[in-house]
N, C-alpha and C positions, 0 to 999 in steps of 0.2 A: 431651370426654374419654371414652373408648370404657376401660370396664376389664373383664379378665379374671383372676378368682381362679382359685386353685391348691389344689387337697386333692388328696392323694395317699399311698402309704405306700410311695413311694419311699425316705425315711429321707433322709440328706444325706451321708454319707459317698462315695456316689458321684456319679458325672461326672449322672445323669439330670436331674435337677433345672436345674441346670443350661444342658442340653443340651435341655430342654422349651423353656424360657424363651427361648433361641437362636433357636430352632424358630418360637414365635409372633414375633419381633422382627424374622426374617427375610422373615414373610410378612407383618406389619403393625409396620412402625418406630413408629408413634403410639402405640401401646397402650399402656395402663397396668398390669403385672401387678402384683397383689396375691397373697403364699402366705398362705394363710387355717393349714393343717398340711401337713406332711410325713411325719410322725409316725405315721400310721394305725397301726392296727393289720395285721400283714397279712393282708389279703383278706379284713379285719372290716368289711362292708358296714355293718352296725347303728350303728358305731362311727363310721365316713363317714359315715351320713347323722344322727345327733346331731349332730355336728360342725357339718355343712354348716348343718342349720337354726338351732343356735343363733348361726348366721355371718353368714349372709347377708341379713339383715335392715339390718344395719348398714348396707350398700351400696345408693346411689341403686339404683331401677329402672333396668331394660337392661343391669343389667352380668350378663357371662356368667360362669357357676362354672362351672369345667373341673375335674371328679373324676376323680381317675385312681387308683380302688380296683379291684382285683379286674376288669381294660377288657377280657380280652383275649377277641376275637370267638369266638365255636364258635356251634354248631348249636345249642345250647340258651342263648344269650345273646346278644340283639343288641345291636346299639349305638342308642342314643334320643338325640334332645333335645326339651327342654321349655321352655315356655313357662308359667312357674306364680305366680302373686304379683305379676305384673309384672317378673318374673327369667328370664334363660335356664341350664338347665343338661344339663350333657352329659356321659354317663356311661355304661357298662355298663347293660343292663337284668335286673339283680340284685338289686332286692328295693331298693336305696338308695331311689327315688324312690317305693317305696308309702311308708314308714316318712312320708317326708318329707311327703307330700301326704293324711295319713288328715282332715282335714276341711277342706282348699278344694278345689276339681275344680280341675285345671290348663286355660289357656286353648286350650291346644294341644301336642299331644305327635307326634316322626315318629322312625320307625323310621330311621337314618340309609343312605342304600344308595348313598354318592358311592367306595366302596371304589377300585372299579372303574375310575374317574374318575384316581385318583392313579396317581405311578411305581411300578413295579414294586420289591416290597419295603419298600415301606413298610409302619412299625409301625401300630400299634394309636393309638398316641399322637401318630402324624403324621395320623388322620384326624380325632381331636380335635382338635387346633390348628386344621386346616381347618377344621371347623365353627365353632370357638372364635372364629375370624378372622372369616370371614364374615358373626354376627353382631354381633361388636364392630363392622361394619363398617357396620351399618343391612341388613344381608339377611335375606331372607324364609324361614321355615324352611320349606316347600314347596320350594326350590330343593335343598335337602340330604338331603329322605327325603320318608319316605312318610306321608301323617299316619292314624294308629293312636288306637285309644282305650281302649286296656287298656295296663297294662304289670306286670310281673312282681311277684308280692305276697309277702311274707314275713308270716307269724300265729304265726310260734313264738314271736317275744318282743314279741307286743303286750298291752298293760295290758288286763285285763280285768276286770269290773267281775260280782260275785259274783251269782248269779239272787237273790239274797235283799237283794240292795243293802248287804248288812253288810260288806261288804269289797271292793275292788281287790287284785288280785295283777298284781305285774309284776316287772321285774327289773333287774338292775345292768348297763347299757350302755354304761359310758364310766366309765372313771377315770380322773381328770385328773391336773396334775402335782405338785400337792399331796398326790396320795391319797384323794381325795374321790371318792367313788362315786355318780355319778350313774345314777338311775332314768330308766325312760321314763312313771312315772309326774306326769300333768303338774297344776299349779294348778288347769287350769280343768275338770278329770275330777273333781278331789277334791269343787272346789267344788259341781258339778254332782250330784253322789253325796249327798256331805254333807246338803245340805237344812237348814244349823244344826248340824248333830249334831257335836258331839267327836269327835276320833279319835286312835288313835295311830298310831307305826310300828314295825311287829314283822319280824323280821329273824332269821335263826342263834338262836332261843333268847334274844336279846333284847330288850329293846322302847325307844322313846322317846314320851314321853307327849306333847310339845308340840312345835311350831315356832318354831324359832328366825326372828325378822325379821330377822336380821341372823348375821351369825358370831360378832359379839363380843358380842351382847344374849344376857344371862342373866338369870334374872328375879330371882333371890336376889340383891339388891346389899349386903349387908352384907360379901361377900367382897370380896377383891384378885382385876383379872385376872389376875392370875396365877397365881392359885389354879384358877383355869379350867381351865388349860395341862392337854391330854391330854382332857378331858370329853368326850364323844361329845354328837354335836346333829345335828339334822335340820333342812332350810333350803328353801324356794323359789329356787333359782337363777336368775341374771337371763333365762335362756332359759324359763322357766316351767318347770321340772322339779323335783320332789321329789330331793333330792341329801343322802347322810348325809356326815356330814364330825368330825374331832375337829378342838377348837380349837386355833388357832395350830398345825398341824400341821407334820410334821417327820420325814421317815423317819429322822434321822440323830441326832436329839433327842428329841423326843416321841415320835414315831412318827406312824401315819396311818389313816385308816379301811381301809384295805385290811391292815395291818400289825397291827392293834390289835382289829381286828373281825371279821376273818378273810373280810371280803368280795371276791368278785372277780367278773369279768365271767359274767353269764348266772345270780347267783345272785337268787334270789327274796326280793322285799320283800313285805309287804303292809302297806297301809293297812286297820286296823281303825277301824270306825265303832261308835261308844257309843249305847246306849238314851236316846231323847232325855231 
């Protein structure tokens, strides 16, 4: 079984989606695709590669993630694939794949240069599928580019860990459909930081003192959950990311961390660490 995932922020209202899927089926009938989102944001690279990593784990090794954020070829963006985890993925060289890869080295990375190879007028996203085939097919990524050992880094919204160790600062990279505001601040930064020490999480003016294990674990049990209902909490989300969230949330009810907290993408969290 040869699978190919799908991110993108095509959205689904139109024929593309679609018309991708057509695409890979016509040049490999076997394949299995999988749409991991559609949803992206658009041309939110940051937001594609959260995505991608909290995704693709789930999937045997070999299978290929085909992102189609933000693809299209210019002089200052090439097209890559990679070989990283034991995964292949193929995407824009936009800043996605540093986010994704800041502590394994990937095993193999190629500038893709088969452009030239395809009919005339072909998209952006007909060269992906080619690639995206290819691989699903047991090919060697030497046959599709050139192999490269850099690729495009983005530093504006990475977690950074305070010269005094009293702090991380990072920020809100992904809101999900709950409203929950996930950080790219991740467990095993905090833990590494931490050293034992207590911390909280300070945000817009206000703080949360503890970690919720859970969404519905509150440590006060003398109440009803539902007395909960609306509480703001702070979580480890199963992708390992510090994520604030209200409980049982509900734009149309409750409300939501984003609604209620006034958090939105690119805003600034930090993690405060206490005097041991």
């Amino acid at each position: 079984m040869s699978i190919i995932t799908l991110t993108t922020d095509f959205g689904l209202k139109d024929h593309f989606v679609g018309a991708l899927k057509g695409k890979i089926l016509s040049e490999y009938r076997e394949a299995t695709i999988v749409d991991i989102s559609h949803h992206v944001d658009l041309f939110n690279v940051s937001e594609a590669s959260y995505i991608i990593g909290a995704a693709y784990s789930s999937f045997p090794q070999g299978t290929v993630h085909l992102i189609g954020v933000d693809c299209e070829l210019t002089k200052e963006c090439n097209h890559v694939a990679m070989l990283w985890n034991g995964h292949y993925f193929i995407c824009a060289d936009n800043g996605i794949l540093s986010i994704l890869t800041q502590k394994i080295v990937p095993e193999k990375i190629v500038q893709i240069n088969i452009h030239n190879r395809l009919p005339e007028g072909s998209s952006d996203t007909d060269v992906f599928v080619t690639v995206a085939c290819h691989l699903a097919k047991g090919g060697l990524l030497n046959v599709i580019g050139k192999e490269i050992t850099e690729i495009k880094e983005i530093n504006e919204l990475q977690a950074v860990v305070a010269a005094d160790n009293k702090s991380i600062k990072g920020y809100v990279v992904y809101i999900d459909h709950f409203g929950n505001c996930v950080t790219n601040i991740s467990k095993r930064m905090v833990k590494e930081v931490a050293k034992g020490r207590d911390f909280e999480v300070a945000f817009s003016n206000k703080n949360i003192k503890s970690i919720n294990t859970g969404y519905s674990y509150f440590a006060a049990k003398e109440r009803t959950m539902k007395d909960y209902e609306g509480e703001k909490l702070a979580i480890f989300n199963e992708a390992g990311f510090l994520e604030i969230a209200i409980y049982r949330s509900n734009p149309l009810t409750v409300g939501t961390a984003k609604t209620l907290l006034g958090l939105k993408f690119r805003d600034v969290v930090n993690v405060v660490f206490r005097a041991p």
